[in-house]
C-alpha positions as CSV (number, residue, x, y, z in Angstrom):
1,X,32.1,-74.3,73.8
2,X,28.1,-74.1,72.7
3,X,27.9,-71.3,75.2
4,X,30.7,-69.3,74.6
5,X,29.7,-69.5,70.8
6,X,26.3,-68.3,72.2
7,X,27.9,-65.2,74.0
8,X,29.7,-64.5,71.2
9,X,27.0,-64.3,68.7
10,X,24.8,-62.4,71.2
11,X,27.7,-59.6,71.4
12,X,27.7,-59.4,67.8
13,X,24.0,-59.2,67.4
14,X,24.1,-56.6,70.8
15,X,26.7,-54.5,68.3
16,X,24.7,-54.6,65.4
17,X,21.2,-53.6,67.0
18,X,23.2,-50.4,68.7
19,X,24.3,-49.2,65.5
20,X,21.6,-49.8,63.5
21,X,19.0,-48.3,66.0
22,X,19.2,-44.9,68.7
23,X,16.7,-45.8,70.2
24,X,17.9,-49.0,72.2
25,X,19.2,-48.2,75.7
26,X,23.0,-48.6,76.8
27,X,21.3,-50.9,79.8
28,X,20.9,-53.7,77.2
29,X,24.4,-53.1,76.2
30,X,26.2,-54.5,79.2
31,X,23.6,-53.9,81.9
32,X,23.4,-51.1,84.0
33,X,25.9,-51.3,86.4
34,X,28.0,-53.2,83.2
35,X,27.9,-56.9,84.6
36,X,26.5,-58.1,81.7
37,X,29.1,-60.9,80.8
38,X,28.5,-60.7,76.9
39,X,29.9,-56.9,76.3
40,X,33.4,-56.5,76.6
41,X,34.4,-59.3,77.3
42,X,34.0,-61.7,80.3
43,X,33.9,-60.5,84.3
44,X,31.8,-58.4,86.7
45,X,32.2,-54.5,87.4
46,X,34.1,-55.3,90.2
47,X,36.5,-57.3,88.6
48,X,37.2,-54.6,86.3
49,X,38.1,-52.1,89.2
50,X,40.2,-54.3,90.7
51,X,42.3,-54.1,87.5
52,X,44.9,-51.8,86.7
53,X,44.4,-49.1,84.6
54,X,47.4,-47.6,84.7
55,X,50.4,-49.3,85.7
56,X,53.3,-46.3,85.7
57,X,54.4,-45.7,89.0
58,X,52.7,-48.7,91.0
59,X,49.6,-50.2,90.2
60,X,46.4,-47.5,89.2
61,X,43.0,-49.1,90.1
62,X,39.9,-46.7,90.5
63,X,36.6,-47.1,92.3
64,X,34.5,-44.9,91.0
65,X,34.2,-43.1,87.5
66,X,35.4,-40.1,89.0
67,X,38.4,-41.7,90.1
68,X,39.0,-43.4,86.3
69,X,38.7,-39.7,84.6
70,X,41.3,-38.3,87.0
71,X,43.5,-41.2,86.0
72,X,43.2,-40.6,82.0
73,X,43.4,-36.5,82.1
74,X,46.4,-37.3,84.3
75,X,48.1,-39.7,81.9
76,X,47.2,-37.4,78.8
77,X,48.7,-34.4,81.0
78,X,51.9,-36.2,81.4
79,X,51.9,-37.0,77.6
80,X,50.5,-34.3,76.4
81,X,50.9,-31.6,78.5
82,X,52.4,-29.3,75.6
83,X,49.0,-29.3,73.5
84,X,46.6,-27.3,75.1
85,X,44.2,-27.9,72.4
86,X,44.4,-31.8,72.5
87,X,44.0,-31.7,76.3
88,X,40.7,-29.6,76.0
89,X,39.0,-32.1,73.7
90,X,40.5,-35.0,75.9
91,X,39.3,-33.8,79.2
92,X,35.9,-32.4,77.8
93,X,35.2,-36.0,76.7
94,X,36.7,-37.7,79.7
95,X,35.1,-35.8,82.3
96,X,31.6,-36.5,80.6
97,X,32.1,-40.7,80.4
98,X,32.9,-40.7,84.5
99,X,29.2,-42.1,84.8
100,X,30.0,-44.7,81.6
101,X,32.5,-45.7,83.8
102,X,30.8,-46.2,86.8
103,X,28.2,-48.1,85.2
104,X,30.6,-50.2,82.9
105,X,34.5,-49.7,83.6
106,X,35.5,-52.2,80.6
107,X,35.1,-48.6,78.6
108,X,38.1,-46.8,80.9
109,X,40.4,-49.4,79.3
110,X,38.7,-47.9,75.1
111,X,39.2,-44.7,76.6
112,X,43.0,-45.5,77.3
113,X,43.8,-46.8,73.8
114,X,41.9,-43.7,72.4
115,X,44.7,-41.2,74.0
116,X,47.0,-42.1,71.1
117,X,45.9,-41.9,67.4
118,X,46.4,-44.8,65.2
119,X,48.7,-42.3,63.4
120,X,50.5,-38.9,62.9
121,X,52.1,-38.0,60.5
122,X,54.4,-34.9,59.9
123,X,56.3,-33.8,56.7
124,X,58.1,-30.9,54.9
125,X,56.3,-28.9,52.3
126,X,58.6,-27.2,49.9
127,X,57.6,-24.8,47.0
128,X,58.5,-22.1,45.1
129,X,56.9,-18.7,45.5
130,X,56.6,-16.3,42.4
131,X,59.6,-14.6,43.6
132,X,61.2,-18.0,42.7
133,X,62.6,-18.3,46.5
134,X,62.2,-21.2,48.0
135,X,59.6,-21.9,50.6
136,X,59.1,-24.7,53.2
137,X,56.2,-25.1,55.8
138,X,54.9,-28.2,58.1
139,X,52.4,-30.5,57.1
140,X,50.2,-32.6,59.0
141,X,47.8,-35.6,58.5
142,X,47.0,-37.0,62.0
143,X,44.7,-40.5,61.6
144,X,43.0,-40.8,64.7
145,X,40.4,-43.5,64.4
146,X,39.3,-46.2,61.3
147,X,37.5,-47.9,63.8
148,X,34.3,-47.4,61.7
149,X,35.6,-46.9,58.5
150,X,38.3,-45.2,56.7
151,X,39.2,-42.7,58.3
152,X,37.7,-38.7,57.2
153,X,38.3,-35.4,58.0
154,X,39.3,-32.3,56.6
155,X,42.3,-30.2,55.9
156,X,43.0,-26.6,57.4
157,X,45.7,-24.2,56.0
158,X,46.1,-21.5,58.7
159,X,48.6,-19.9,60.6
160,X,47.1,-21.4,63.5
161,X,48.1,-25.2,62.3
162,X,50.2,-27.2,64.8
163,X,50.2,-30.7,66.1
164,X,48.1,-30.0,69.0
165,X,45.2,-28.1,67.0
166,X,45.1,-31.1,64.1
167,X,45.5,-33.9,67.0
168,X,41.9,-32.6,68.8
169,X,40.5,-31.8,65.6
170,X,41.4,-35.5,64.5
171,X,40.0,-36.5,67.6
172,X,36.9,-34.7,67.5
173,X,36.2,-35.8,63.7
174,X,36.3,-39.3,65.2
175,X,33.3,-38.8,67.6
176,X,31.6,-36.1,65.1
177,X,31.6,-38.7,62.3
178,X,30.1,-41.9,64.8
179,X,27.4,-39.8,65.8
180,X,26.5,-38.8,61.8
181,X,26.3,-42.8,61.2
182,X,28.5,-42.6,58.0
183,X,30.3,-45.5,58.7
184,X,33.8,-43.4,58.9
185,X,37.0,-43.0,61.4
186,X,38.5,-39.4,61.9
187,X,41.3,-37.6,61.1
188,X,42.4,-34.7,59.9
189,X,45.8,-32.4,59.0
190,X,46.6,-29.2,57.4
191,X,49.5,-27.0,56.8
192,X,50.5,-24.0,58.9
193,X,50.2,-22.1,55.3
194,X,48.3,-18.9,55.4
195,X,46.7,-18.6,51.8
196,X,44.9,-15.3,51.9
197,X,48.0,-13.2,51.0
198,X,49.4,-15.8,48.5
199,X,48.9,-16.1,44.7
200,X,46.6,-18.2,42.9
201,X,49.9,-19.9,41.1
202,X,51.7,-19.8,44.9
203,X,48.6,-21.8,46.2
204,X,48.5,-24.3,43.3
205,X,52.7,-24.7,43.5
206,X,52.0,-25.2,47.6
207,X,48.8,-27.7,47.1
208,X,50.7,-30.0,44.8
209,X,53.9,-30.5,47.1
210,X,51.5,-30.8,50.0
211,X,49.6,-33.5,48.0
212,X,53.4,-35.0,46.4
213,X,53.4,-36.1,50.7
214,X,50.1,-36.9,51.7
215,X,49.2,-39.2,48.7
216,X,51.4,-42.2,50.1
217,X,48.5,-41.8,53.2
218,X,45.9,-41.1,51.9
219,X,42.9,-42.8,49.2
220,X,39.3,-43.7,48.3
221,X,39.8,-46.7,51.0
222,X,42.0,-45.4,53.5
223,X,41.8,-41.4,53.7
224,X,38.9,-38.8,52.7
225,X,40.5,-35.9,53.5
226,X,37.6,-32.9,53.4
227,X,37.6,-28.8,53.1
228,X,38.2,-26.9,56.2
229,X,39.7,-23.5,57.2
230,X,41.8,-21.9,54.5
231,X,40.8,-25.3,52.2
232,X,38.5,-24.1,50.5
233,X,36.6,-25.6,46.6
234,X,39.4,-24.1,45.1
235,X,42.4,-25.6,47.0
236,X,40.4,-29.0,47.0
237,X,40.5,-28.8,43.4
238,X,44.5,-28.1,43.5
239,X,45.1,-31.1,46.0
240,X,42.8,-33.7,43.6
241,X,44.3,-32.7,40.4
242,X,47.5,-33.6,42.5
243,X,46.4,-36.7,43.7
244,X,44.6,-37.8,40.5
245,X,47.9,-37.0,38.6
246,X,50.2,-39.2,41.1
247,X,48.1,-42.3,41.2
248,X,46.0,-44.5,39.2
249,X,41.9,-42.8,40.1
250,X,39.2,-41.6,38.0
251,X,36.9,-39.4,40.6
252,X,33.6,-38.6,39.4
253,X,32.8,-35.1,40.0
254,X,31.0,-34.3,43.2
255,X,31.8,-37.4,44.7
256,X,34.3,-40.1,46.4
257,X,37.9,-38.5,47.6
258,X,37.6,-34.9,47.8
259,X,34.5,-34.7,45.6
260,X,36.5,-35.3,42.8
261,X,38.0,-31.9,42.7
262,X,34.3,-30.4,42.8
263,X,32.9,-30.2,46.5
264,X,29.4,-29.7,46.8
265,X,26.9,-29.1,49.5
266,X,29.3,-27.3,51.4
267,X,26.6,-25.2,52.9
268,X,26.2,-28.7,55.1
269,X,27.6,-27.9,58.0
270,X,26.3,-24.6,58.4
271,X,22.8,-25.6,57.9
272,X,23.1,-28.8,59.9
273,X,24.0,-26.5,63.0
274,X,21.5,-24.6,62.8
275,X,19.1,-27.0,62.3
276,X,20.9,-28.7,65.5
277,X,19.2,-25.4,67.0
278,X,15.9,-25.2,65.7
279,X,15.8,-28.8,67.2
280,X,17.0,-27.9,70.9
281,X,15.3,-24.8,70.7
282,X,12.0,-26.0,70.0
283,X,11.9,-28.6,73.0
284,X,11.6,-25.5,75.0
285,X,8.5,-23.9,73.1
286,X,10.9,-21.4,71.6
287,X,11.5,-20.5,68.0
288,X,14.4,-19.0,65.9
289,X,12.2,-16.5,64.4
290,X,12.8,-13.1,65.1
291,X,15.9,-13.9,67.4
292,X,19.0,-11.5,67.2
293,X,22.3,-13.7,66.5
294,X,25.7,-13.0,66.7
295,X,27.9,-15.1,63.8
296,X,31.7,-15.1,64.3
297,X,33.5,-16.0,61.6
298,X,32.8,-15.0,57.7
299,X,33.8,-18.8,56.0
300,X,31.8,-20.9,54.2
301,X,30.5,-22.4,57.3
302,X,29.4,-18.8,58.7
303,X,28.0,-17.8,55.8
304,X,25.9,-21.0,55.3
305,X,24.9,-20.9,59.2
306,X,23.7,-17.1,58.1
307,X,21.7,-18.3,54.9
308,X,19.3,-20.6,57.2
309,X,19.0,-18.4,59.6
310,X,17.7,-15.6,57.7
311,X,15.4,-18.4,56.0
312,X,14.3,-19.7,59.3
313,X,13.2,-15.7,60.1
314,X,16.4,-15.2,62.6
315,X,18.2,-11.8,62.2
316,X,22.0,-12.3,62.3
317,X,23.6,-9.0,63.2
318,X,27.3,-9.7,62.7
319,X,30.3,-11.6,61.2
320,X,34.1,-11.6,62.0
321,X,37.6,-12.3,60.7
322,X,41.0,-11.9,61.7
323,X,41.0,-7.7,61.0
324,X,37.6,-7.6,63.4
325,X,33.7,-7.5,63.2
326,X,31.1,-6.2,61.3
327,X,27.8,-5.2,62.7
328,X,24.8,-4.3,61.6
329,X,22.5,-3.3,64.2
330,X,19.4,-3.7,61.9
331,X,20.4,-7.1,61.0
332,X,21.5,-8.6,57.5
333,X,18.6,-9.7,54.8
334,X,19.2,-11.9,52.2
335,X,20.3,-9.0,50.1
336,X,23.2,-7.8,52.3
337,X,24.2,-10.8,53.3
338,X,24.9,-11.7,49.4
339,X,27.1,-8.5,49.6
340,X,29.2,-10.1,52.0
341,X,29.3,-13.3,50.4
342,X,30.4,-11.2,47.0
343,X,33.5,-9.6,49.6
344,X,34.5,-12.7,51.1
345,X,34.6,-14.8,47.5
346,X,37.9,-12.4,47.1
347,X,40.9,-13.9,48.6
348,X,41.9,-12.3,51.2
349,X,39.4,-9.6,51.3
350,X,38.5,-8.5,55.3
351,X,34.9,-8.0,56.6
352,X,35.5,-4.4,57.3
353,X,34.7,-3.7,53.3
354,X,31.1,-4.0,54.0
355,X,30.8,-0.9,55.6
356,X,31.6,1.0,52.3
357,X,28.4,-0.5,50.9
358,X,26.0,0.6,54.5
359,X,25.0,3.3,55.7
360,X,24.4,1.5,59.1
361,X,27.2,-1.1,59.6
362,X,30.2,-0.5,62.3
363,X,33.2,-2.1,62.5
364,X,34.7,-3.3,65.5
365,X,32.2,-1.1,67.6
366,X,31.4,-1.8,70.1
367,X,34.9,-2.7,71.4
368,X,33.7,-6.5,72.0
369,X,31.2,-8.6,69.6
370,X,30.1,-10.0,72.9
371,X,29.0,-6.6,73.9
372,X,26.2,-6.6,71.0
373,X,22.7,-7.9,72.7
374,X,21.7,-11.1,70.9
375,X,19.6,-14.2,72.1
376,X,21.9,-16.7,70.4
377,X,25.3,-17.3,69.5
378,X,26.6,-18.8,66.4
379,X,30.1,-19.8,67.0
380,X,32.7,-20.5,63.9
381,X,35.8,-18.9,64.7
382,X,38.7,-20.2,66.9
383,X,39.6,-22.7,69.7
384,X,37.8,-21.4,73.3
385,X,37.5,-17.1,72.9
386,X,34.5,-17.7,74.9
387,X,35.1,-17.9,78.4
388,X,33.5,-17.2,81.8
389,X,33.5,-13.5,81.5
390,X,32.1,-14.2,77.9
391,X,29.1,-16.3,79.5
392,X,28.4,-14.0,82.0
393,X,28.5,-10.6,79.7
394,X,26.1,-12.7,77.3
395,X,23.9,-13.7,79.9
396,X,23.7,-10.5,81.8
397,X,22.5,-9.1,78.2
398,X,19.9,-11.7,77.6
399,X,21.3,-14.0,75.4
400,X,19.8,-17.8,75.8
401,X,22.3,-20.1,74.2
402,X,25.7,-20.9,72.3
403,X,25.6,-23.2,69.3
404,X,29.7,-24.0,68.1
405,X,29.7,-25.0,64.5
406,X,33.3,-25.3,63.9
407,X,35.3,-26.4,66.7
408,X,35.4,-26.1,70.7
409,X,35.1,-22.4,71.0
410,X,33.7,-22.1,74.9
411,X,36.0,-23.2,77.1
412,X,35.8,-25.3,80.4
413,X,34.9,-22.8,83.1
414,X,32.1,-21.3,80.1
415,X,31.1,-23.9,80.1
416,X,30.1,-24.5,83.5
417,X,29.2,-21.2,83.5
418,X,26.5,-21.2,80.9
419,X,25.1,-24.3,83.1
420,X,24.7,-21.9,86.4
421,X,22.8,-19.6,84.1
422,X,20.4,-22.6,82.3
423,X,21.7,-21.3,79.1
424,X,21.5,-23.6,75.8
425,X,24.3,-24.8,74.5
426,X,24.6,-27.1,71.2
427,X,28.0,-28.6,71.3
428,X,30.3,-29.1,68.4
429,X,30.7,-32.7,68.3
430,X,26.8,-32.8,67.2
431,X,26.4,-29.5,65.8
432,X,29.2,-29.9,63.2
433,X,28.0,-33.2,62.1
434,X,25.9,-31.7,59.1
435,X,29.7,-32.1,56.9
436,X,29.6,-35.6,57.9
437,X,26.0,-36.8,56.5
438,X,27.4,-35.4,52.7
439,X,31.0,-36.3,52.6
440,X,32.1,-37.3,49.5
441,X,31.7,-40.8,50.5
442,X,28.5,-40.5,51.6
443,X,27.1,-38.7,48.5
444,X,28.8,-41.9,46.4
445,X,26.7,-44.2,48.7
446,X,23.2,-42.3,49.3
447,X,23.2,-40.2,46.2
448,X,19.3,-41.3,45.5
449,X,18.3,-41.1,48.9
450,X,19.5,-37.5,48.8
451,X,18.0,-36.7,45.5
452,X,14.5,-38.3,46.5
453,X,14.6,-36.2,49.9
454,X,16.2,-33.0,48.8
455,X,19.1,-31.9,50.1
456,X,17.3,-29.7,52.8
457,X,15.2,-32.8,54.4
458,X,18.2,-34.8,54.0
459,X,20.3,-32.4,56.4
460,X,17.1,-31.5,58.5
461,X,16.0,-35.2,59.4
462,X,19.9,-36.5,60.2
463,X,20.2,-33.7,62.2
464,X,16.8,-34.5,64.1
465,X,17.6,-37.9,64.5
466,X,21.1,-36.8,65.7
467,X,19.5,-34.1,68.6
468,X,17.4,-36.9,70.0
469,X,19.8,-39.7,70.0
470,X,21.9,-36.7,71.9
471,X,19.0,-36.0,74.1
472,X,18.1,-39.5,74.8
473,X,21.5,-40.6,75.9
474,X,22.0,-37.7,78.5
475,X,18.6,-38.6,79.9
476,X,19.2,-42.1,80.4
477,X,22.9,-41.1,82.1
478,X,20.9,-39.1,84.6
479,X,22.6,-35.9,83.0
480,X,18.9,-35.1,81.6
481,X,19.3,-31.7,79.9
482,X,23.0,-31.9,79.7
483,X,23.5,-32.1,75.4
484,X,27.3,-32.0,75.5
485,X,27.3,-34.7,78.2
486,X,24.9,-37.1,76.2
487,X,26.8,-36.5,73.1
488,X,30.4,-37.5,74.4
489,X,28.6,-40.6,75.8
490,X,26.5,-41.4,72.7
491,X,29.4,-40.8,70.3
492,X,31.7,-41.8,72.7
493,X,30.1,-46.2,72.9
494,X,29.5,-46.2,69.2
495,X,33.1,-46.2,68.6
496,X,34.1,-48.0,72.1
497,X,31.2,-50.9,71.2
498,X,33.9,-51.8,67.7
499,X,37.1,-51.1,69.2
500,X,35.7,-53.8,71.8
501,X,35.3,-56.2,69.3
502,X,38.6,-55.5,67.5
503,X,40.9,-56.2,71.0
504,X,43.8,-54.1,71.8
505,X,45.3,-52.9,68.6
């Protein structure tokens, strides 16, 4: 009994010292090859693998890692084979913990109870348009994780909203969220509501009966549901004034469940991703300064990514939306980039307007953005439009690297790709994390440690600390170099270490 209360209380204090510090290897975690008898529970490696993993259709043991990732992708294929999006998050992360297994197969069985999210949850949204006809569209809230917290994510109202795109971003946030430290799970839902073309009154009528559904789910405790595509400070606003007028809550402004109606720092993101860059960059003796960047997307998130570039001396020479691209072959300034802030504050307005106010700008020339030379890519658009063919055009045209600041946007085989051809390439799961470190939740908690930093030094240093825990754990899984690797590993344990302790729930 003494030493089973000893193993116990060394787990905990194992758990602890992980989370509190980045610096302390996995090996202490378990051991190397994972026989250490205080993580996860009693029993060697070996008698792991001689467990089942899957038991459908006969016994499912596995040797190797290798042999364990096969087993998961092929399980989430046969559930899941009908959400393409899902499926690329899963296998991306699955086919980087092979060697996590291989060291320590306890984590094969986390990964297995990570294929289904705690929750999902689907429901009707009717409202009334100013036509007075009736109008219904699908909502989602999917709650992947609260293994670390309550669970936090944002919100998307697009026409590209179904359960497959809100069940990988929900499972993303979960991983993007352990690796900010903020002590949160991941979620995150939407509608598939397109507001650009709508009213301000149609918006309002649509974010109240959205909220009328998701406030039985959601709450200071349980849910922080965030901004994201189409949810922007104004539609936040709609959903709390909802939210605060069904239930008992006084949210201070700025802070708590969606910021109290008022987000702020909402340039986070953007500037964490680029400071993700500056980071990876600069372990190669290479600067941003002076380097030509492409920027999809025209959002918030774009035009924040934008704002530090030009501050950091970089020329971004493009942004995009649904109608096309912009470019600007001489690169925007802080001047025209404020005149493409001033379009894009008007609902619904398309980047093309810009080139009514320059003399240089074309639009949708040449046929491809990809076809622009550039040194770096600044991805915030859709799901995977950069593939092989992508990589390779980019590469043969001398761009260095990809950062994704929204969401998976190379695919698999560009990804490989850009590894032939030693490109960089700063992987959402990290490079996103900038929304995480000043979630509402966060601000409420660390509001003087932000003021006495500055916002700035607050983003810069979380975002350092987060590229060499990232760095750190692909080195020490002999994937040295390999940033998307280390950060589905890193991300990957800090959740698996407290789903260990919690048992199979």
């Amino acid at each position: 009994m003494i030493r089973k209360f000893l193993l116990n209380h060394q787990f905990e204090k194992n758990i602890i010292l992980r989370h509190q510090s980045s610096t302390v290897p996995l090996s202490q975690f378990g051991g190397v090859h994972g026989t250490n008898r205080t993580v996860g529970g009693t029993g060697s490696a070996k008698l792991w693998r001689n467990k089942p993993l899957l038991k459908r259709g006969g016994d499912k043991i596995f040797k190797t890692g290798l042999e364990a990732t096969q087993l998961l992708i092929g399980e989430a294929a046969r559930k899941d084979s009908l959400s393409p999006e899902f499926m690329f998050s899963w296998e991306s992360m699955a086919t980087s913990l092979s060697v996590v297994f291989d060291r320590m197969p306890k984590y094969a069985w986390v990964m297995k109870q990570l294929l289904e999210p705690e929750r999902t949850i689907t429901f009707r949204v009717a409202w009334l348009d100013d036509t007075g006809v009736s109008r219904v569209n699908r909502g989602y809230r999917v709650q992947y994780s609260s293994a670390l917290g309550p669970y936090e994510g944002g919100l998307s109202f697009s026409e590209d909203v179904n359960l497959s795109t809100m069940k990988a971003a929900a499972f993303d946030s979960t991983f993007s969220n352990a690796l900010s430290r903020v002590n949160l799970g991941g979620a995150y839902g939407g509608a598939d509501f397109v507001p650009f073309n709508k009213s301000e009154t149609e918006i309002q009528r649509f974010c109240q009966s959205y909220m009328t559904e998701l406030s039985k789910y959601i709450g200071p405790d349980t849910d922080l549901p965030g901004m994201g595509d189409g949810v922007t400070a104004a539609e936040t606003g709609y959903l709390y004034g909802q939210y605060k007028r069904l239930n008992d809550h006084y949210g201070q402004l700025g802070k708590g469940l969606l910021w109290g109606g008022a987000p702020t720092y909402f340039s986070a993101q953007g500037y964490g991703a680029v400071q993700f860059a500056k980071y990876m960059l600069k372990d190669k003796d290479i600067s941003l300064e002076g380097k030509r960047c492409i920027v999809t997307g025209s959002h918030y998130v774009a035009l924040a990514v934008a704002e530090k570039l030009i501050e950091f001396g970089a020329i971004p020479v493009t942004f995009s939306d649904s109608s096309g691209f912009i470019y600007e072959p001489t690169g925007f300034d802080s001047a025209k980039l404020k005149t493409i802030k001033k379009i894009k504050s008007e609902r619904g307005a398309r980047v093309g307007r810009y080139i009514i106010a320059s003399t240089s700008a074309q639009f949708n020339d040449p046929e491809s953005i990809f076809d622009i030379p550039c040194d770096l890519i600044f991805s915030c658009s859709k799901y995977n439009i950069i593939n092989e063919a992508a990589v390779t055009k980019l590469s043969n045209k001398g761009c260095k690297g990809i950062i994704e600041c929204t969401n998976q946007t190379v695919d698999s085989a560009g990804i490989v790709a850009m590894k032939k051809r030693n490109m960089l390439h700063g992987p959402y799961r990290a490079a996103t994390c900038g929304a995480g470190l000043v979630n509402g939740l966060s601000l409420e908690q660390n509001e003087e440690l932000i003021k006495q930093k500055g916002f700035d030094s607050y983003i810069d240093e979380g975002m350092r600390n987060i590229y060499e825990e990232v760095k750190a754990t692909a080195k020490e899984f002999n994937t040295r170099g390999d940033l998307n690797a280390g950060t589905n590993i890193a991300s990957f344990i800090r959740v698996a270490d407290v789903m260990v302790t919690h048992g199979s729930v």
